[in-house]
N, C-alpha and C positions, 0 to 999 in steps of 0.2 A: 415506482413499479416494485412490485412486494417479491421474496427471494422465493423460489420454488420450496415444496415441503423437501423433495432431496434435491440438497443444493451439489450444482458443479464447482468443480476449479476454478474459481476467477481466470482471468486473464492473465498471463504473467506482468504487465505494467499496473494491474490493479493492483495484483498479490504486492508488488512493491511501495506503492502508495500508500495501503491501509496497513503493513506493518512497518511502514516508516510513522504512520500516525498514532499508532499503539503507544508511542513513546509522549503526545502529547500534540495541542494543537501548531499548526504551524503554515507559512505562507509557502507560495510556489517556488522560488527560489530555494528557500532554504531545503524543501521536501527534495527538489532534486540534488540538491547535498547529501542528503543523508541517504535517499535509494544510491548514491555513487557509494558512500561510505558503507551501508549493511553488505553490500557486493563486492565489497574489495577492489571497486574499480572496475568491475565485469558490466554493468548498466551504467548506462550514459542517456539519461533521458532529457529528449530534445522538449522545447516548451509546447510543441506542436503535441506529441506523445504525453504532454504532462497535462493540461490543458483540457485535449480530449476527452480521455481518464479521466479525471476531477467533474468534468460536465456528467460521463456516464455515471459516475460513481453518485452525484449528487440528484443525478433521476432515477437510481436506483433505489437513491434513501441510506445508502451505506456512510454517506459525510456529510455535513450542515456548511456553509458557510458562515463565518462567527466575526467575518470585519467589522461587521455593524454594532459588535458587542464589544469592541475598544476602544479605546481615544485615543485618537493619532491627529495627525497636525493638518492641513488641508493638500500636502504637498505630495503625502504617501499614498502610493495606489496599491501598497499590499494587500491581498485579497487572502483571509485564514480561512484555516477548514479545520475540521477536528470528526472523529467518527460517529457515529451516533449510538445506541445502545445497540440497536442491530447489525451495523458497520464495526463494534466493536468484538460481537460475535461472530459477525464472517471473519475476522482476522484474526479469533483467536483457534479459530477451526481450520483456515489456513494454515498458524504456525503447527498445529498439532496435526495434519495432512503431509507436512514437507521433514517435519521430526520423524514421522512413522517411515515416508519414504527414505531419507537418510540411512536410518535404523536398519530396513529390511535391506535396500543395495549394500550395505556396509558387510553385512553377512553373504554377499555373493562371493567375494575374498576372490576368488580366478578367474573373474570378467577382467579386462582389460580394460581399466578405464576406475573399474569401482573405489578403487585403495588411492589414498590421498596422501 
């Protein structure tokens, strides 16, 4: 399924998968390491939420699956994914939607909540 000419916000469990993937390809397991680790422990993604994600994300055309493109032993069932060129630009349009958001709350200074 091809991305609209204006694209929305992913989903917040997408946002977290394609820039856990920014970093390189990687299997289910470990990508829920690392969405724990970008979040400081704030996401905790179940395999059910991980999974899901991964099937939309790979009918959207935003991640390939790449198992097929390693040698592993007959024993491993790790399943990789990696982004594709246009998976690589929704999440670099993402980090730079969530940098601008950042930016602008960071100058609201006397919300409650804004200052970290």
């Amino acid at each position: 399924m091809a991305r609209r000419n204006q694209p929305r916000p992913l989903p917040a469990a997408s946002v977290h998968i394609v820039l856990a993937l920014l970093h390189g390809e990687s299997h289910g397991y470990a990508l829920m390491r690392r969405v724990e680790e970008l979040s400081d422990g704030s996401v905790r993604m179940g395999p059910g939420t991980l999974y899901g994600t991964l099937n939309r994300l790979l009918a959207d055309g935003l991640i390939v699956e790449t198992t097929d493109d390693r040698s592993r032993d007959d024993t491993e069932r790790r399943r990789y994914y990696r982004l594709t060129a246009e998976g690589e630009q929704v999440a670099t349009s993402e980090l730079a939607r969530l940098r601008t958001l950042v930016t602008r709350l960071g100058g609201l200074g006397g919300v409650a909540g804004a200052s970290a």
